[in-house]
C-alpha positions in Angstrom: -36.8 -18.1 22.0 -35.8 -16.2 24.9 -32.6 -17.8 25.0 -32.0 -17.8 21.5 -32.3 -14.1 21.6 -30.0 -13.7 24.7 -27.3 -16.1 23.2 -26.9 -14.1 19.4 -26.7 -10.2 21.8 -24.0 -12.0 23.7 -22.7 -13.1 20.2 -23.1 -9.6 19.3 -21.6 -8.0 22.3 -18.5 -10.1 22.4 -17.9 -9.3 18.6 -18.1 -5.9 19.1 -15.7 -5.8 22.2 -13.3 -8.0 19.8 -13.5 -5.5 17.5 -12.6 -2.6 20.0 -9.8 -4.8 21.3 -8.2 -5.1 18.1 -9.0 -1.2 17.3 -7.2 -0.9 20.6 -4.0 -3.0 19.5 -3.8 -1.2 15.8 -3.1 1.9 17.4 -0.8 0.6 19.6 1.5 -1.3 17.8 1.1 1.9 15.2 2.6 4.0 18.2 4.9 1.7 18.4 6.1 1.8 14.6 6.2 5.5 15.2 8.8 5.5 17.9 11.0 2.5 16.5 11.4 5.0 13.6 12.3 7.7 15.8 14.8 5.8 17.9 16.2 4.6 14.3 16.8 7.9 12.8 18.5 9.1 15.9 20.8 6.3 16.6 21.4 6.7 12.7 22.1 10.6 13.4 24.3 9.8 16.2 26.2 6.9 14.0 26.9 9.9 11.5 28.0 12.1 14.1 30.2 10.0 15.8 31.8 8.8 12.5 31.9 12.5 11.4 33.4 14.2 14.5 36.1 11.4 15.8 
């Protein structure tokens, strides 16, 4: 019984720290999406420019 009890929290804790993990990730790789778009628009502002001024 003891064990049984012992084994489903350690179920219980290792689904919760998955959960966190992944939490973790999703705001990363949405950090990550942020700043892709950044360096898009500005190597897309710096095509324009260099196209416009030359």
């Amino acid at each position: 019984m003891k064990k049984k009890a012992l084994n489903e929290l350690n179920d219980y804790i290792r689904e919760q720290t998955t959960q966190e993990i992944l939490k973790e990730i999703l705001v990363i790789l949405s950090q990550m999406n942020e700043t892709i778009k950044r360096i898009e628009k500005a190597l897309n502002d710096h095509t324009d420019f260099v196209k416009g001024g030359f």
